[in-house]
N, C-alpha and C positions, 0 to 999 in steps of 0.2 A: 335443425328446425326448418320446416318451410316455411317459403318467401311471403311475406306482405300481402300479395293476391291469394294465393292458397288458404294461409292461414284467414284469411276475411272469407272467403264461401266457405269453408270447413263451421265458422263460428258463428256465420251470418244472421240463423233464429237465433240464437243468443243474445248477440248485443241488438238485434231489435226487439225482445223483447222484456230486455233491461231499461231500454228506452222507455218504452211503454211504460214499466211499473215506476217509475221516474218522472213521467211525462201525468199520469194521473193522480200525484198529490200538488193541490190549486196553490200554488205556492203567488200570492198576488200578492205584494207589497207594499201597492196603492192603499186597502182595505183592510184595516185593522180586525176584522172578522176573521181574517185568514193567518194572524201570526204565528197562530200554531201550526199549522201548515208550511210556514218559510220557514220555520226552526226545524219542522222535522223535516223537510228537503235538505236542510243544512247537515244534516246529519247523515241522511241516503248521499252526497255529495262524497262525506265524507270517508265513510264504510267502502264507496267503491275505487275511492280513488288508494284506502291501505289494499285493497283486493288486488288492482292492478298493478301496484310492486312499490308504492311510493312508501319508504322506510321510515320516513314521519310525518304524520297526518294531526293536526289541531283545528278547532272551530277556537277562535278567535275573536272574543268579545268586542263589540265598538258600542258608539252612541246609539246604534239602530242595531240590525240586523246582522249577522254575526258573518265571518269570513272566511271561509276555510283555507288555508295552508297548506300545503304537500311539500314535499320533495324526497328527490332521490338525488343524493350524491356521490358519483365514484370516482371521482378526482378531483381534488379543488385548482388541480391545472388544467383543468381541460374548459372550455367553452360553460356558459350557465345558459338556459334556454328555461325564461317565465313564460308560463302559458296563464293570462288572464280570459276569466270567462263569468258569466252571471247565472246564478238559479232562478233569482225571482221572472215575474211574466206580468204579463201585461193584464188590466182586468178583461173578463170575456165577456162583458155587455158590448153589443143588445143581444142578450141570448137566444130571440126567436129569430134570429140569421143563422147560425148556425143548423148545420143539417143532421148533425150527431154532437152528440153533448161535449162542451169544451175538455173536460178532466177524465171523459172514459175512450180513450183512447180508439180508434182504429183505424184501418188500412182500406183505401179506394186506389183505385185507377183513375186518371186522369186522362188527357194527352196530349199533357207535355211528360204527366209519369204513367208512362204504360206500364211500367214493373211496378208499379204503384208508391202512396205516400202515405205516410204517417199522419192523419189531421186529428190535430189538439191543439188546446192553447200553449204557447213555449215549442212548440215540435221544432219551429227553425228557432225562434228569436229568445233563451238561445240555449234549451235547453240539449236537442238535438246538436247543434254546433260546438257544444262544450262538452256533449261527453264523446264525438269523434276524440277528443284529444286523448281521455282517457283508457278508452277502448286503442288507442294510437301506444299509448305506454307499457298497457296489457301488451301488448304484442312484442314492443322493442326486448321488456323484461325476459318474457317469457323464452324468445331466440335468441337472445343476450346479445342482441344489436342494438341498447342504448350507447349511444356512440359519444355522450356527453349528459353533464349535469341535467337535471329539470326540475322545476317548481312550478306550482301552482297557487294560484288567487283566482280565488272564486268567494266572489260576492252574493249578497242578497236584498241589493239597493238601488240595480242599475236601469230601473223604471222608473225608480222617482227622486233620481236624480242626483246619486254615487254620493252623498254628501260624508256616511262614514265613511266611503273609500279613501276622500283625501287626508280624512283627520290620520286613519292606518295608513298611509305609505308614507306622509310623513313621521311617525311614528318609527317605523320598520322598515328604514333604507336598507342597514347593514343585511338584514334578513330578506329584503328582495333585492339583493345586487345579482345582474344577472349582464351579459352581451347582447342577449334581443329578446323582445317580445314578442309575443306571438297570440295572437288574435283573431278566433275566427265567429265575427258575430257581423260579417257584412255578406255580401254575392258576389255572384260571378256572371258573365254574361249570361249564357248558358248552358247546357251540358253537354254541347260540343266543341264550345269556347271560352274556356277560364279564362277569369283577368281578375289583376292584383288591386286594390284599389291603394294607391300610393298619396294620394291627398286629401285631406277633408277642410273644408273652410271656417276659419272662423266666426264673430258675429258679434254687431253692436247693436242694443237695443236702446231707444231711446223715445220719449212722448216731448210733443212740445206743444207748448201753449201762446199763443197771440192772444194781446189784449188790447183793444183800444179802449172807448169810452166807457166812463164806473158806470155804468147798465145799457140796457137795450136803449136803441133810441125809434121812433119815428123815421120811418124811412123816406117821407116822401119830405117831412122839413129838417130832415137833417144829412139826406144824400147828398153826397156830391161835395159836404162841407167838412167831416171829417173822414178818417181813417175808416176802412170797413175790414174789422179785422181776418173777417173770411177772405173776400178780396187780395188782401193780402198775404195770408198763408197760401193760398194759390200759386200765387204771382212768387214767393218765394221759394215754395217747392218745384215749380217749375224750371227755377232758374242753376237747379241741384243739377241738373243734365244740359249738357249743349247739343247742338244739331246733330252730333255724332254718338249721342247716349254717351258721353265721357263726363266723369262723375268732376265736377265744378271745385269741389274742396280745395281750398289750396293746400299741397302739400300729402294729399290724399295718398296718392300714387309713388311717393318720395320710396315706400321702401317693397314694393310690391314686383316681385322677381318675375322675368320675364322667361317663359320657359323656352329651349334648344329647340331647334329646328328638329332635333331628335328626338323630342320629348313627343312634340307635336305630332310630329309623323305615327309616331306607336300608338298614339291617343287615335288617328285617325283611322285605326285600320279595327277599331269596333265596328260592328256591323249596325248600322243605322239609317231609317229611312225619313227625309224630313217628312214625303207625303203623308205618312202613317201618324207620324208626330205630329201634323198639322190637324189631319184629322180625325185624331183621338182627341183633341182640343177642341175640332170646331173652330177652329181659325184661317183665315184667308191666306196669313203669311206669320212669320215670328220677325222677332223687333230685338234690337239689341245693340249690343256697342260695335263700333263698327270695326273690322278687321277681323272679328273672329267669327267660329261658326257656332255654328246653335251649342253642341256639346264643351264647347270650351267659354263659351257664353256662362253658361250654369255650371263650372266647375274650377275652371282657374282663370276668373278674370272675378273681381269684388264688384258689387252692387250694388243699390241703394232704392230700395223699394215704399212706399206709402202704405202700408197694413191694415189704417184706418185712417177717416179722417169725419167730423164732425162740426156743426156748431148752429147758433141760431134755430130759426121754429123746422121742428120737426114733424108736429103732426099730421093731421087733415087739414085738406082746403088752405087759404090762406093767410098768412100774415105776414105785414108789409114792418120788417123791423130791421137795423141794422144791428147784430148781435156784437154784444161786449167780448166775447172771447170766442176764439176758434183753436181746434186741436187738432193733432194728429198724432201716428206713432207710425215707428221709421225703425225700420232696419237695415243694418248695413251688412249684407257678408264679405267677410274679408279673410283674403287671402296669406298662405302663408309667409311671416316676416312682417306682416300687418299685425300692430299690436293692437287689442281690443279699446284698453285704454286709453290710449294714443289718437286712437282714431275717434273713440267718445269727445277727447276734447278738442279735438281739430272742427268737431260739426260743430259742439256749442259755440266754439269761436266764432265760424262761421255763420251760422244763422242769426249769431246775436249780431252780428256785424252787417248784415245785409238787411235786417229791419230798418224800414222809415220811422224817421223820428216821432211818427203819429200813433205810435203803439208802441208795448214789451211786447219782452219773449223770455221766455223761461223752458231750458231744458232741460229734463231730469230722464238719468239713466235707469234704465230698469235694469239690462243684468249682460252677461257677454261671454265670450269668448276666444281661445288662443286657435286661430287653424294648425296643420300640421301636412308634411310633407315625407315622403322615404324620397332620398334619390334612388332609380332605377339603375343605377351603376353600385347600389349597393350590396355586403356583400350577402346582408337578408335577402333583400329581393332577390338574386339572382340565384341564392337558395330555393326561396319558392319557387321561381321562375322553371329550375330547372324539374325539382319535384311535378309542378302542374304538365308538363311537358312530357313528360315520362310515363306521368297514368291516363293525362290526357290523348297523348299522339302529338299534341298542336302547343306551340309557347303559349303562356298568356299573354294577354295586355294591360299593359297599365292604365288604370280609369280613376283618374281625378272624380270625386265626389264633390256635392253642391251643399251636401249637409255637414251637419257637426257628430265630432264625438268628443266632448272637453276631456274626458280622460284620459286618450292619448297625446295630447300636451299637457297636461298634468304627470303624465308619466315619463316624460321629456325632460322636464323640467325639474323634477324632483329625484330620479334613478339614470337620468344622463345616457338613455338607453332609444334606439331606435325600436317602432313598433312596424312589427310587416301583419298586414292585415289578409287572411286568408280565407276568404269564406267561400263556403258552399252552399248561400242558399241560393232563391232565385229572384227577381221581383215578381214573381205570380204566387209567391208562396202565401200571400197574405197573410205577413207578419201584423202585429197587432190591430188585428181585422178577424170577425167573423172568419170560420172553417181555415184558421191556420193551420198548413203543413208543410211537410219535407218530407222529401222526396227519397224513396230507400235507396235508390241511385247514389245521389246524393253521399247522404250518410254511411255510406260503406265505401265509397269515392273517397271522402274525406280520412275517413280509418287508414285507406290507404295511402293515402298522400304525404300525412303528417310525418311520417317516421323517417320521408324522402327530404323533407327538409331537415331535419336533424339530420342523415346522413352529408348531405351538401351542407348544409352551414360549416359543420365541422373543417370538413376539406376544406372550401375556401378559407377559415381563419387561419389556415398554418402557413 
């Protein structure tokens, strides 16, 4: 059989245009107008992933949106390799952005894709990125270089908000026990320089309320003699950062792992311009805690940000009142080994503790999450690592993330399994944005790459 690159230009119009007939039913999960749609995607899911060699294939009932299952097993000694991925998509309003209709697929040039891109809704996030995998198994079958176990999950909830995903995997440990997952629903620099993204952060959400006086009062005969609950939500939130942006909590920082001087360096060798970051922002300078730089700033150091804040007259013109209660909402990203919960009640302590006696305070959590880490000396990554390397020319890097993806702690925590995140889209693909695409580069990049970490994971685990 021929190699990996051969066989991807031999097959090239094919698996783009299995994309395409894939990419054009509206499978949105937000809109219940559409369920008949996610169900029969759940089924094109399914159909192509028995095509591509997987020996047992199931749609899998949950509280929502159904799951499909695959695998092929040809030794239950050899390595398990779970490839997670999602059907559904994001809704495509405002539809008058768009320049060709979200669900009828076709193909422009760009220039960043001069061999051009795929735009639809789903093309990268992640409909395109999840069937690289499959089109990746086609191929291993087909030259009988599956070099190990593989499964699949593939969802139809992960826009709003995987909620059957967890009730199934706790469900279905035994049936996803696997050595590593594999994931490709994030980017890469760009397509001259892959990177792995090895950490995502997690997040506390929380709204707090100050009250002083049981109503508004007069402000001009009653300043100055009580509490002014704005005033003082101010004066508190301020006092969350010191002169050096170091986040005030006591205890905050207690389990927040300090990354190697090795970790740092690889993180620094992305390509990044602050003048261009400043002035895509429109800003004079960036602000932040002090010893690190802007990229490790927004990726592996925790935060504490104001979201909103509120209270007393809002209208036109004026009124002179000292308002009864002031509010805000507050987010914390927190890194990984930071527990979400841990860290919710360390603030409530906190803030209830630092009010003056001349007012409450009342915290209440709205919702959260576990961040998540790969070590770079691991033996996924270094799987991927060498894969991107290979089809690339150039190593990756490793790129700590500032967002979330609670599923893979969730899938930590319940299958005991490290997740390497592989993606190939880009940040200009304008994932759930008007005129979303991916790039055929890209996607026939990724066909090729996949079957490279299967070949290396194996090797390293012996």
């Amino acid at each position: 059989m021929e190699n990996i690159k051969s066989y991807v230009q031999q097959h090239k119009d094919r698996f783009i245009s299995e994309l395409i007939e894939l990419l054009k039913i509206p499978s949105v999960s937000a809109d219940t107008a559409y369920s008949q749609d996610v169900i029969d995607t759940a089924e094109a899911v399914k159909v192509s992933l028995s095509k591509a060699g997987c020996d047992f294939v199931e749609i899998c009932d949950t509280p929502g949106y159904p799951i499909i299952y695959g695998e092929k097993i040809i030794d239950p000694n050899l390595p398990t390799v779970l490839v997670y991925g999602h059907y559904d998509v994001q809704p495509p309003d405002p539809m008058e952005l768009w320049t060709s209709p979200p669900f009828e697929p076709v193909i422009k040039t760009t220039d960043i894709h001069p061999e051009g891109a795929i735009f639809a809704r789903g093309a990268c996030d992640d409909k395109g990125q999840m069937y690289m995998h499959v089109k990746a198994l086609e191929y291993m079958v087909q030259s009988n270089t599956l070099p190990c176990n593989v499964k699949f999950m593939i969802e139809g909830e992960e826009e709003v908000g995987s909620a059957s995903l967890a009730w199934f995997v706790e469900r279905n440990q035994e049936k996803l026990k696997n050595d590593v997952i594999l994931i490709s629903d994030t980017g890469m620099i760009s397509n001259q320089q892959p990177s792995i993204t090895t950490g995502l952060r997690g997040l506390s959400y929380v709204e707090v309320e100050v009250t002083g006086p049981n109503r508004d009062l007069h402000s001009g005969l009653y300043g100055g003699a009580v509490a002014n609950p704005i005033n003082i939500l101010a004066k508190m939130i301020a006092s969350l950062h010191d002169e050096d942006n170091h986040i005030t909590i006591p205890r905050f920082y207690d389990k927040v792992q300090e990354l190697s001087a090795e970790e740092r360096a690889e993180m620094a060798k992305a390509p990044f311009s602050l003048e261009k970051y400043k002035n895509a922002l429109n800003i004079a300078d960036v602000y932040g805690e002090k010893g690190y730089v802007t990229n490790e700033r927004n990726s592996i150091r925790p935060t504490l940000d104001v979201n909103g804040i509120w209270g007393g007259y809002q209208g036109e013109g004026a009124k002179t009142v000292i308002a009864s209660k002031a509010f805000a909402k507050i987010s914390m990203r927190l890194v990984p080994n930071q527990d979400w919960h841990e860290i919710t009640e360390l603030f409530t302590k906190h803030f209830t503790n630092i009010a003056p006696a001349g007012v409450t305070v009342k915290v209440t959590p709205h919702h959260g999450g576990q961040g998540y880490v790969t070590p770079i000396d691991s033996i996924g990554y270094q799987a991927a690592n060498k894969a991107y390397t290979e089809t690339f020319g150039v190593p990756a890097i490793p790129v700590r993330s500032g967002g979330s993806i609670p599923i893979v702690s969730l899938f930590e925590k319940e299958l005991k399994s490290k997740t390497i995140l592989m993606g190939f889209g880009l940040d200009s693909d304008a994932i759930h944005s008007p005129n979303e695409h991916f790039g055929i580069f890209n996607y026939l990049k990724g066909i090729e790459t996949i079957p490279l970490f299967y070949k290396y994971f194996v090797a390293l685990s012996k």
